[in-house]
TORKOLKE-114248 format. One record per residue (C-alpha): residue in one letter; x, y, z. Coordinates in Angstrom, 3 decimals. Each point is the difference from the previous one (the first is absolute). Layout:
REM residues N
<node 'A', <X, Y, Z>>
...
//
This chain:
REM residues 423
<node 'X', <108.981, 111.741, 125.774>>
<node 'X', <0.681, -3.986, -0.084>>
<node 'X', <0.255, -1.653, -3.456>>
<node 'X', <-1.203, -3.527, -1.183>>
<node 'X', <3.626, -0.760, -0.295>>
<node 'X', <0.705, 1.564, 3.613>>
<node 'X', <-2.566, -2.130, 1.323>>
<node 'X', <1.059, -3.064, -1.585>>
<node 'X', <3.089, -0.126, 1.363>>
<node 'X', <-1.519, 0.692, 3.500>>
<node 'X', <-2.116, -2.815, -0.626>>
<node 'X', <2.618, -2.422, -1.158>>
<node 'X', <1.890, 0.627, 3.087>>
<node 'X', <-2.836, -0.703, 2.506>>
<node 'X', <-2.527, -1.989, -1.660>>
<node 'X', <0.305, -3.609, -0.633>>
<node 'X', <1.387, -1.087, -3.446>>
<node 'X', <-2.968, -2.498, -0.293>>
<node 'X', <-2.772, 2.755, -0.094>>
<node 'X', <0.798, 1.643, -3.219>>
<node 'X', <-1.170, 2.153, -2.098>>
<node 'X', <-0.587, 0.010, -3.505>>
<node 'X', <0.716, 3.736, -0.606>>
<node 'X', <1.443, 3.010, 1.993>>
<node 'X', <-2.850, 2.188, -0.469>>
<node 'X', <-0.925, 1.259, 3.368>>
<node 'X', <-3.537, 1.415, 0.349>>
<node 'X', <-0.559, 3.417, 1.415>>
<node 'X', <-4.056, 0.257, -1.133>>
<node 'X', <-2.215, -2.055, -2.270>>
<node 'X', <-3.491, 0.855, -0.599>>
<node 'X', <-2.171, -2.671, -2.162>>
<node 'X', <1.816, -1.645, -2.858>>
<node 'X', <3.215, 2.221, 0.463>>
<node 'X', <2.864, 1.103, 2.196>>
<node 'X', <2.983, 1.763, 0.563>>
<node 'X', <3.419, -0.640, 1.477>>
<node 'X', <1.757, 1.968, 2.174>>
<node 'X', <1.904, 1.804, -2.478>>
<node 'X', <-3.844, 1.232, -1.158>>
<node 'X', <0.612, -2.156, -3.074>>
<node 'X', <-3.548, -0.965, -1.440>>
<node 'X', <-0.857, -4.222, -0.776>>
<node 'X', <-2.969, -1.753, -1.514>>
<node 'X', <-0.552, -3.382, 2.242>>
<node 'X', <-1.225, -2.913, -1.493>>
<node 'X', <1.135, -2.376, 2.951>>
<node 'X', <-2.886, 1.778, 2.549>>
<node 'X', <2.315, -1.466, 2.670>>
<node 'X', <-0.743, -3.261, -1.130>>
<node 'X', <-3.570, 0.279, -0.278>>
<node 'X', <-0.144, 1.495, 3.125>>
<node 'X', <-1.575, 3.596, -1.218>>
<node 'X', <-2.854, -1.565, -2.202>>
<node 'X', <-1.575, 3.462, 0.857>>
<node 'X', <3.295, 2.150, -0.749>>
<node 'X', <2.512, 1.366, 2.595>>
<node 'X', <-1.851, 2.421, 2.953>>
<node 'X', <-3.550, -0.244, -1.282>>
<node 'X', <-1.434, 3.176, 1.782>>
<node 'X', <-3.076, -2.041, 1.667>>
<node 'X', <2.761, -2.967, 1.403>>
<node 'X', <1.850, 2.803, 1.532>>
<node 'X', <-3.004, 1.152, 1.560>>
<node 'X', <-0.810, -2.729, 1.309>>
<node 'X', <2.710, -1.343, 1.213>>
<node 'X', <0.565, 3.877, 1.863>>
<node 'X', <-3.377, -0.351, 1.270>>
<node 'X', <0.905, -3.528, 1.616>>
<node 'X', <3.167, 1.005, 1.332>>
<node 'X', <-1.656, 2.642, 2.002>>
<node 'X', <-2.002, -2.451, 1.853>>
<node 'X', <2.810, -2.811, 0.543>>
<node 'X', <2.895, -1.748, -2.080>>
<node 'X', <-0.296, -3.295, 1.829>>
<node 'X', <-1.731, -1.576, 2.556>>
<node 'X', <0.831, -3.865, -0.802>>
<node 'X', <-3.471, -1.369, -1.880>>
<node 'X', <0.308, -3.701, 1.799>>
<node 'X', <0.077, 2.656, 3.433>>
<node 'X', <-2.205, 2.366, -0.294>>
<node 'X', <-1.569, -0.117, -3.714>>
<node 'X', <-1.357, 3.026, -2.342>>
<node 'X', <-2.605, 0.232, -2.075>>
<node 'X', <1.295, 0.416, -3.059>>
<node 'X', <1.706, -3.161, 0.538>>
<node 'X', <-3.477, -1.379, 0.119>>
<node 'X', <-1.086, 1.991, -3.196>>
<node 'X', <3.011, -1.010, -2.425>>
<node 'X', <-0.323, -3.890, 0.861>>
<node 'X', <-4.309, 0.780, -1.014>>
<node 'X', <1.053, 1.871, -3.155>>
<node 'X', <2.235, -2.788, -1.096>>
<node 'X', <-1.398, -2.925, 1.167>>
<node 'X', <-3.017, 1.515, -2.201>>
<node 'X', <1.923, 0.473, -3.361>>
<node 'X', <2.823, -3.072, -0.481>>
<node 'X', <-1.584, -2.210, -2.352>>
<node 'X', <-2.055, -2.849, 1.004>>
<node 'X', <-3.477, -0.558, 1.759>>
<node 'X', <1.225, -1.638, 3.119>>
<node 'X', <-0.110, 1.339, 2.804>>
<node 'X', <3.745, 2.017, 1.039>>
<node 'X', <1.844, 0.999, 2.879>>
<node 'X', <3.124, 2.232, 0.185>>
<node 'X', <3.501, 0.589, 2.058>>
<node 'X', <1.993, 3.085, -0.633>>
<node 'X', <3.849, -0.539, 0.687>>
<node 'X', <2.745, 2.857, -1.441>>
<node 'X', <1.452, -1.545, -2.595>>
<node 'X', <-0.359, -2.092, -3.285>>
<node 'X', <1.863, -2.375, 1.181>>
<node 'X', <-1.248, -0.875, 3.129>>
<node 'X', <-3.278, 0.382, -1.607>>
<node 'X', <1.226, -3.308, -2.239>>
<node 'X', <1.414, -1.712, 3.403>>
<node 'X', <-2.923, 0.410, 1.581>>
<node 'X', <-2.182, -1.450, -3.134>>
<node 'X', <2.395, -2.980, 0.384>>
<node 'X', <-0.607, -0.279, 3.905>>
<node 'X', <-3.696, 0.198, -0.336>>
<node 'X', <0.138, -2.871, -2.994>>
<node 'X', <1.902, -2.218, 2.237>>
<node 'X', <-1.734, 0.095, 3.121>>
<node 'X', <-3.384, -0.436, -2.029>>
<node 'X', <0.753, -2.693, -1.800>>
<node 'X', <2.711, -1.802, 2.366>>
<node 'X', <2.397, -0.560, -2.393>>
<node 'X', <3.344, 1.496, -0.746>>
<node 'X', <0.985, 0.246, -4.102>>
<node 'X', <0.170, 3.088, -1.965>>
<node 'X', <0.029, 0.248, -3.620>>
<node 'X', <1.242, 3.146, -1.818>>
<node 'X', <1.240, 0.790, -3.965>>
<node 'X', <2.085, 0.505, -1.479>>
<node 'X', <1.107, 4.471, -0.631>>
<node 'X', <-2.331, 0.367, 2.990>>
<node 'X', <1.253, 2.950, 2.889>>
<node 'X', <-2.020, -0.620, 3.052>>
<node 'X', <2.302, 2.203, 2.222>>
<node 'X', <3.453, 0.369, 2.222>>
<node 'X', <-0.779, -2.041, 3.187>>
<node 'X', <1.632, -3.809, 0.282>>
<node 'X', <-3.413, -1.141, -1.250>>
<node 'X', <-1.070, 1.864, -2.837>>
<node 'X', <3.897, 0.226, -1.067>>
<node 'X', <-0.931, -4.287, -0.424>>
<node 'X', <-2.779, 0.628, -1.643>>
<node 'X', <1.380, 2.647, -2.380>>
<node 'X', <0.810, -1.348, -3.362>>
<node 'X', <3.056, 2.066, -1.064>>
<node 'X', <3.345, -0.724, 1.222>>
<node 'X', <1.808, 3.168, -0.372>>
<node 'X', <0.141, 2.423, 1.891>>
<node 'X', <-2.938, -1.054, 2.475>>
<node 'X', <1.170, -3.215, 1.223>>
<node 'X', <3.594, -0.100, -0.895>>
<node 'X', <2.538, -0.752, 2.907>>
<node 'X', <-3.594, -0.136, 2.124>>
<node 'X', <-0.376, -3.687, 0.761>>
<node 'X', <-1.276, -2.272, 1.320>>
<node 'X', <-3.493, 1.013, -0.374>>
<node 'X', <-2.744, -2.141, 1.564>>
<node 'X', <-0.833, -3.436, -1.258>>
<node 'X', <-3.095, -1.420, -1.305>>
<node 'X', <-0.074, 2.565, -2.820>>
<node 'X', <-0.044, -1.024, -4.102>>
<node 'X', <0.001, 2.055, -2.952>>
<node 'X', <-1.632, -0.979, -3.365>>
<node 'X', <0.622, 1.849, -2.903>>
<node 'X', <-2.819, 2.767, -0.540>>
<node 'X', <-1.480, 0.682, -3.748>>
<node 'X', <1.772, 2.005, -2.271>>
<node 'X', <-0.871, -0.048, -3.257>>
<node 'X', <2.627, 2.401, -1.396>>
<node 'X', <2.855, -2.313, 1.605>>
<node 'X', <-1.643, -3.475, -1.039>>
<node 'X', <-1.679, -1.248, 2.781>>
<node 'X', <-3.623, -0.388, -0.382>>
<node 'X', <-3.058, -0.810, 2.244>>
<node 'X', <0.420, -4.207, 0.101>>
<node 'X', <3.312, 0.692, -0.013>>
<node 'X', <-0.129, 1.574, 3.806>>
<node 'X', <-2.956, -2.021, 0.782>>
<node 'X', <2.087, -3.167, -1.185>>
<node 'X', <2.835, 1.222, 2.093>>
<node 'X', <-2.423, 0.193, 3.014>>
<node 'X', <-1.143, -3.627, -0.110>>
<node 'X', <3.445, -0.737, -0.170>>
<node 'X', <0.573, 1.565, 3.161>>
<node 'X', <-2.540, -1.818, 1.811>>
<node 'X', <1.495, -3.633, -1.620>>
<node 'X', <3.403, 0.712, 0.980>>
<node 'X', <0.215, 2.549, 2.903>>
<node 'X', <-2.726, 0.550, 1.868>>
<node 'X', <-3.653, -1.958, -0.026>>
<node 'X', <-2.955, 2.874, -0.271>>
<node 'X', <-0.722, -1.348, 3.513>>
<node 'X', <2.582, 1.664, 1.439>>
<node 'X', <-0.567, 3.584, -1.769>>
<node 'X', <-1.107, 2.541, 1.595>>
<node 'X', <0.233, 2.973, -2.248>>
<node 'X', <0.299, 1.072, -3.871>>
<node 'X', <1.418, 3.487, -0.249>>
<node 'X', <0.103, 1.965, -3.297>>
<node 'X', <-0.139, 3.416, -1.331>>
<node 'X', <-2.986, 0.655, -2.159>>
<node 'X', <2.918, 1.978, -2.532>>
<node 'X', <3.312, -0.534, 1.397>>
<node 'X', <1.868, 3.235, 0.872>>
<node 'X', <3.747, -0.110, 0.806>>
<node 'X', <-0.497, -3.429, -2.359>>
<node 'X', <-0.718, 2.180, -2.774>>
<node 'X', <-3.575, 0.920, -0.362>>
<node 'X', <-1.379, -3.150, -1.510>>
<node 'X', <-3.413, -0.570, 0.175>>
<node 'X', <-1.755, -3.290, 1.882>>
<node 'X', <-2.581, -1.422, -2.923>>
<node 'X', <-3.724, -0.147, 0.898>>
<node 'X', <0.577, -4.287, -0.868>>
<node 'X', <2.959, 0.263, 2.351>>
<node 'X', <-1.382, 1.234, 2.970>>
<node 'X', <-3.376, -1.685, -0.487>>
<node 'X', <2.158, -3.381, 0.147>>
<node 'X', <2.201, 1.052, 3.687>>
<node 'X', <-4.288, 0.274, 0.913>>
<node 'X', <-0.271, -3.440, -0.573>>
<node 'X', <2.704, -1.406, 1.039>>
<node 'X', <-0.319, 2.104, 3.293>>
<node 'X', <-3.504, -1.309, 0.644>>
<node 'X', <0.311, -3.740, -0.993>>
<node 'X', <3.548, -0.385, 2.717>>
<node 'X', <-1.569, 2.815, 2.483>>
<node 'X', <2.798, 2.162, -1.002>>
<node 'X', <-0.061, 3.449, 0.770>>
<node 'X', <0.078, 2.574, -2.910>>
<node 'X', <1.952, 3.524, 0.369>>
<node 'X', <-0.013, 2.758, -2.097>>
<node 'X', <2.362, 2.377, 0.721>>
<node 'X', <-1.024, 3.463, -1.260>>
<node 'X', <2.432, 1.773, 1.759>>
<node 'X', <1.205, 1.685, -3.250>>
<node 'X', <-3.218, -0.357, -1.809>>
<node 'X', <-2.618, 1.363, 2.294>>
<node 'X', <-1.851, 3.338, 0.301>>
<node 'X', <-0.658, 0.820, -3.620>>
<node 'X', <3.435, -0.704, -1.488>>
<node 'X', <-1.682, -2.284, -2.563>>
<node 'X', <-2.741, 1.866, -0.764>>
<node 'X', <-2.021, -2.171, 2.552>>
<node 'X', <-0.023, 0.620, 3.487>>
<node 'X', <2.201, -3.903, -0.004>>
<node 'X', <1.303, -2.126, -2.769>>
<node 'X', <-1.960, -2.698, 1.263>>
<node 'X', <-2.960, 1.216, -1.530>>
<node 'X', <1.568, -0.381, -3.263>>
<node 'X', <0.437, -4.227, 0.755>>
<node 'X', <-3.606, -0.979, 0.674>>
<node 'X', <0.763, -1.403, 3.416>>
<node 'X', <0.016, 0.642, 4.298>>
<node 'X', <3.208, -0.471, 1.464>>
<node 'X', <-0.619, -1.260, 3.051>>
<node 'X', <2.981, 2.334, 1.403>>
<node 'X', <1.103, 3.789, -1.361>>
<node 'X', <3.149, 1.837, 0.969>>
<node 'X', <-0.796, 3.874, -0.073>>
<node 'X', <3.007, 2.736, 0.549>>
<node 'X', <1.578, 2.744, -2.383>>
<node 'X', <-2.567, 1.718, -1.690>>
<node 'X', <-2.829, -0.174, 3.149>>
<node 'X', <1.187, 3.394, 1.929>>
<node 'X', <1.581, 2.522, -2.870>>
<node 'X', <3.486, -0.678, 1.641>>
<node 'X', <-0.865, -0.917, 3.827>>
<node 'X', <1.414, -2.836, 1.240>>
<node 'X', <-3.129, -2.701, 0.653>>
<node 'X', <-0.691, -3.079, -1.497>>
<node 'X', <-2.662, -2.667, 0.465>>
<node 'X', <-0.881, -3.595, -0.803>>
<node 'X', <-4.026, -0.330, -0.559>>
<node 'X', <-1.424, -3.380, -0.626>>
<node 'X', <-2.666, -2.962, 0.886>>
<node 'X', <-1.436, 0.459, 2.906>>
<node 'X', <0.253, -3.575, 1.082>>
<node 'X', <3.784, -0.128, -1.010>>
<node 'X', <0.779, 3.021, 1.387>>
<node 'X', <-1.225, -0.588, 3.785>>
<node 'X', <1.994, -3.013, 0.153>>
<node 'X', <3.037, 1.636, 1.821>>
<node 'X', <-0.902, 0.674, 3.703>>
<node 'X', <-0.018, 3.090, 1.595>>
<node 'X', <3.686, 1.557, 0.247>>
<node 'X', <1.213, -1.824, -2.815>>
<node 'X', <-0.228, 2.673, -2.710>>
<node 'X', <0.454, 3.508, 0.236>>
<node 'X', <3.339, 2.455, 1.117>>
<node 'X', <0.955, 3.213, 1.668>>
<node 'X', <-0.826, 2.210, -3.168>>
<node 'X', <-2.207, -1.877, -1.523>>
<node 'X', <-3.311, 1.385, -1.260>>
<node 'X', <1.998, 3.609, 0.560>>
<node 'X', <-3.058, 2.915, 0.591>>
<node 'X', <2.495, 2.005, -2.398>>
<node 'X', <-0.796, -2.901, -2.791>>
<node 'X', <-3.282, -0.904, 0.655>>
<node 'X', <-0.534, 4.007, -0.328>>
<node 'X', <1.383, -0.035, -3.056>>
<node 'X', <-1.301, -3.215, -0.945>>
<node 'X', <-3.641, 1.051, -0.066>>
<node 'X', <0.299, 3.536, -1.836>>
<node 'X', <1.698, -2.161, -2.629>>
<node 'X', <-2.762, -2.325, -0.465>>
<node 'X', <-2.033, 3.775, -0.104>>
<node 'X', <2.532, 0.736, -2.826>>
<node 'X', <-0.209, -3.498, -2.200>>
<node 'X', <-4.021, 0.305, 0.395>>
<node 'X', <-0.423, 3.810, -0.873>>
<node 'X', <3.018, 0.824, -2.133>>
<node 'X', <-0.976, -3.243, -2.037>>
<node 'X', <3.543, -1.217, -0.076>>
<node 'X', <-0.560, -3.510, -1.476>>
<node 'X', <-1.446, 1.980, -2.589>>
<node 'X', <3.670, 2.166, -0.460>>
<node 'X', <1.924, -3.152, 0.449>>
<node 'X', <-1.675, -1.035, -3.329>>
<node 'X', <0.196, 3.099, -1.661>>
<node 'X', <3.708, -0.060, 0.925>>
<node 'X', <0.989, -3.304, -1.115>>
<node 'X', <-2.185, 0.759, -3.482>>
<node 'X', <2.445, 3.035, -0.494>>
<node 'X', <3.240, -2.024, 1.281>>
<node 'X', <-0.694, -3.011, -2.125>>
<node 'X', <-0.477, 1.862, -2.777>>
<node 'X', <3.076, 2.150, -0.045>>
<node 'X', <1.709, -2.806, 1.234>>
<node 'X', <-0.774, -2.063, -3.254>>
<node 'X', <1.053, 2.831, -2.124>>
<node 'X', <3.532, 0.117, 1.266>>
<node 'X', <0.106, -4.208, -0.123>>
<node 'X', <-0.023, 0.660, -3.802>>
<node 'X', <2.553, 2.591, -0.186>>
<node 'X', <1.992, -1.718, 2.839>>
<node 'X', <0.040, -3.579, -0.342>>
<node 'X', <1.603, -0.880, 3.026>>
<node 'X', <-3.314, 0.780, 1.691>>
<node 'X', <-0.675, -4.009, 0.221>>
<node 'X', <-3.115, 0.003, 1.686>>
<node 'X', <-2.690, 2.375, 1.104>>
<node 'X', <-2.462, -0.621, 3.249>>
<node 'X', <-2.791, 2.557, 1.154>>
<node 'X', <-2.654, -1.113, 2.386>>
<node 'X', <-1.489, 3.058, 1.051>>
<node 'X', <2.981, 2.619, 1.255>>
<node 'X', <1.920, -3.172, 0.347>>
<node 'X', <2.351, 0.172, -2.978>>
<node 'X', <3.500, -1.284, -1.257>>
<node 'X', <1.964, -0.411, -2.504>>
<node 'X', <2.782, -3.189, -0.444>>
<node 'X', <3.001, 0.883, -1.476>>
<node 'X', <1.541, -2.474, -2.221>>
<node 'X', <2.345, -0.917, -3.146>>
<node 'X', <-0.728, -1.329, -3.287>>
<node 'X', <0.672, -3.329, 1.606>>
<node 'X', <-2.144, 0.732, 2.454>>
<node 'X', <3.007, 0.094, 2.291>>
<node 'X', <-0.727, 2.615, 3.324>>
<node 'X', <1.347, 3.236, -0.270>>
<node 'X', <0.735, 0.692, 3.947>>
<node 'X', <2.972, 2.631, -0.427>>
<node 'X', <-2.223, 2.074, -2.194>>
<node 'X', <-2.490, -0.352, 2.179>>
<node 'X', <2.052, 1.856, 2.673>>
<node 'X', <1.115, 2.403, -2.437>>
<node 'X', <-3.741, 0.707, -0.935>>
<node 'X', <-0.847, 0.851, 3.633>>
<node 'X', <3.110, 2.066, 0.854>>
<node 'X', <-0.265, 2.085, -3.468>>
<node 'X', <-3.219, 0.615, 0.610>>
<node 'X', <0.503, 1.006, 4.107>>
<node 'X', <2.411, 2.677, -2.420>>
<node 'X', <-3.157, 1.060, -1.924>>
<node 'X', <-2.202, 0.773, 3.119>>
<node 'X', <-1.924, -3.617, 0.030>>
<node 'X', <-0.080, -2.557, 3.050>>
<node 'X', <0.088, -3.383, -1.774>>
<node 'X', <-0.070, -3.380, 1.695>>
<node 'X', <1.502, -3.344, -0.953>>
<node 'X', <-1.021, -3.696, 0.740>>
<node 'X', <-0.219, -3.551, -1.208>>
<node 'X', <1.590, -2.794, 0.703>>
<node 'X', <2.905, 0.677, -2.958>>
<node 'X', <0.077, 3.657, 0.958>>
<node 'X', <-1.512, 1.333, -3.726>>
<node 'X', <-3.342, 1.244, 0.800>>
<node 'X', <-1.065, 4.061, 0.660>>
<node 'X', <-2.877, -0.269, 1.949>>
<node 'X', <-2.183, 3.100, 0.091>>
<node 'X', <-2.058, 1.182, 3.010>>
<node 'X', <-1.162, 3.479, -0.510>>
<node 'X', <-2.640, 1.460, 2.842>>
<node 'X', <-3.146, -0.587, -1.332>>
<node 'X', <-0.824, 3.596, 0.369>>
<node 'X', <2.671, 1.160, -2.195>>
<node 'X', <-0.840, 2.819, -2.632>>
<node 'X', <0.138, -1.146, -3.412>>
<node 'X', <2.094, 2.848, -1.293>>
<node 'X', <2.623, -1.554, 2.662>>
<node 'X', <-0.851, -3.434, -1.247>>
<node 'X', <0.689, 0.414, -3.151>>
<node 'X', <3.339, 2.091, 0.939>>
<node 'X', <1.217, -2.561, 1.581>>
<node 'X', <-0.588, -2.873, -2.760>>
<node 'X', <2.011, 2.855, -1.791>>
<node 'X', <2.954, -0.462, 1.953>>
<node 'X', <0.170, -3.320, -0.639>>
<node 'X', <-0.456, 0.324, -3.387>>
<node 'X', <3.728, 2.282, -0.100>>
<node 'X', <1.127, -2.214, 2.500>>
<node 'X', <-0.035, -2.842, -2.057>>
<node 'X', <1.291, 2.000, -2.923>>
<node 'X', <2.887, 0.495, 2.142>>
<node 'X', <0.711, -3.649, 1.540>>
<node 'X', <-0.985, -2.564, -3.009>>
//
């Protein structure tokens, strides 16, 4: 029988150094908000595969449906010879992003390219060639979102050049200092030193950062990128790729800000752990590319878009907005009972079943290395924990929103010993 430790050395000696991996856990079965290695040890996951299983690992009905489409075909090409549930998934979305405009969707594979193409579609609509980005924001791997990614290491390190035309401006983060005129200060400075708004063609932000650290866009914030984007023609994107499908305890985060992005990157959560994702947005800006300039081989996969729809079934019918909330109510609250027997529990964020904690001194210094520690003591304990921000202190947790609550609260358990162990 192979071993995680087997298997990591087979995989050191044939896969890339660059593609990493945080832990040597290798996965033998999951089912919903567990799974087990192939030494048949047992873990909790709170990472979801990055917010990928909103509705837990191997829901029975995305199996079935997925089974039931790959019966019929795995891929025909849908800018060949199209599906219908390619058809379906852009009417079911195009239907619920925020906004009473009327929408249009692509489907591509990735999150990435789902952010390249929001970019492509900006520029050919408005003509123009500037991208502006913040500052913590992860837009993706490609050349182009690696630019527009606001976090040096490891995403962009050793990478360059990226593309030109792109700017960052610092994004609001009240636990770090930087408020909302602050950013919006720093964005008018942009446009008297670097670029005129003229020449913009895109804003890009996350609604709550996620590899940034889970910091939350303010309602005042967002409302202002509205108006700046409609008084220079500027076209607004929101990308949801980590918020989307319930994670927030809305169906997006946008909903939360009080405005319609013109432009919304979709991927992660959409198909329970199929590889689809989709940009949906104005009509009018939208149809701006001609025929043959968006799309790819895989994209709008009848695997995904199989998987995509049941999930939509699932959010709807399962009420998972309603579980995100009930999570992050139970999270938050355990969470701030540990802050005041462990003080080095900084700072506490829960939108929905989007939650982290910041790790930091009494100075208020980051605490990085025992941020590591915390997720490879608790990998010990039979918990999946992820990491993020910018300075490498925050645990961000992303439990399926299906998850029982017995194995909810085990798991804040876990990281209650854990951090009896590490601090």
């Amino acid at each position: 029988m192979a071993s995680n430790q087997n298997l990591q050395t087979r995989k050191e000696a044939v896969i890339a150094r660059g593609m990493g991996n945080a832990s040597a856990v290798y996965v033998d079965r999951a089912e919903n908000s567990c799974l087990w290695d192939v030494e048949g040890n047992r873990y909790i996951d709170f990472g979801s595969g990055i917010a990928v299983n909103n509705t837990g690992h191997s829901h029975p009905r995305i199996v079935e449906a997925v089974k039931a489409q790959l019966e019929r075909f795995s891929h025909t090409c849908a800018m060949v010879t199209p599906y219908a549930s390619f058809v379906e998934l852009a009417e079911q979305l195009t239907e619920r992003v925020p906004g009473s405009s009327p929408k249009k969707a692509i489907f591509v594979t990735t999150g990435a390219e789902a952010v390249e193409n929001a970019v492509k579609v900006a520029r050919v609509h408005t003509g123009r060639s500037g991208v502006i980005a913040f500052n913590g924001g992860f837009h993706g791997r490609t050349n182009m979102t690696m630019g527009l990614t606001g976090k040096v290491v490891p995403y962009k390190a050793g990478f360059g050049p990226f593309p030109g035309e792109i700017y960052h401006a610092p994004y609001p983060n009240a636990f770090h200092g930087v408020s909302v005129e602050d950013s919006l200060q720093a964005l008018q400075q942009l446009f008297a030193c670097d670029i005129e708004p003229d020449r913009v063609a895109a804003i890009i932000f996350e609604p709550v950062q996620g590899e940034g650290g889970f910091y939350h866009a303010p309602a005042e914030f967002a409302q202002a990128l509205r108006e700046i984007c409609d008084k220079h023609g500027i076209v607004l994107i929101a990308d949801e790729i980590q918020t989307g499908f319930a994670r927030t305890g809305k169906m997006f985060a946008s909903e939360y800000l009080g405005i319609e992005p013109d432009l919304m990157t979709l991927a992660k959560g959409i198909a329970g752990g199929f590889p689809i994702a989709g940009l949906v947005g104005k009509a009018n800006i939208m149809d701006a590319a001609n025929p043959g300039g968006l799309g790819g081989t895989y994209a709008g996969s009848p695997l995904g878009c199989a998987a995509a729809l049941e999930v939509l079934k699932l959010i709807d019918e399962e009420q998972l907005c309603q579980k995100a909330l009930a999570i992050g109510e139970i999270m938050g609250s355990r969470l701030a009972q540990l802050q005041q027997k462990f003080p080095v529990i900084g700072d506490i964020r829960v939108l929905g079943a989007m939650v982290a904690m910041e790790l930091v001194d009494a100075e208020g210094k980051p605490q990085a290395e025992l941020t590591k520690a915390l997720v490879s003591t608790a990998k010990e304990h039979g918990l999946i924990l992820l990491s993020c921000g910018v300075r490498g202190n925050v645990i961000r947790f992303l439990p399926a929103l299906t998850i029982e609550e017995d194995i909810l609260r085990e798991g804040l358990d876990i990281v209650e010993q854990c951090l009896q162990v590490c601090v």
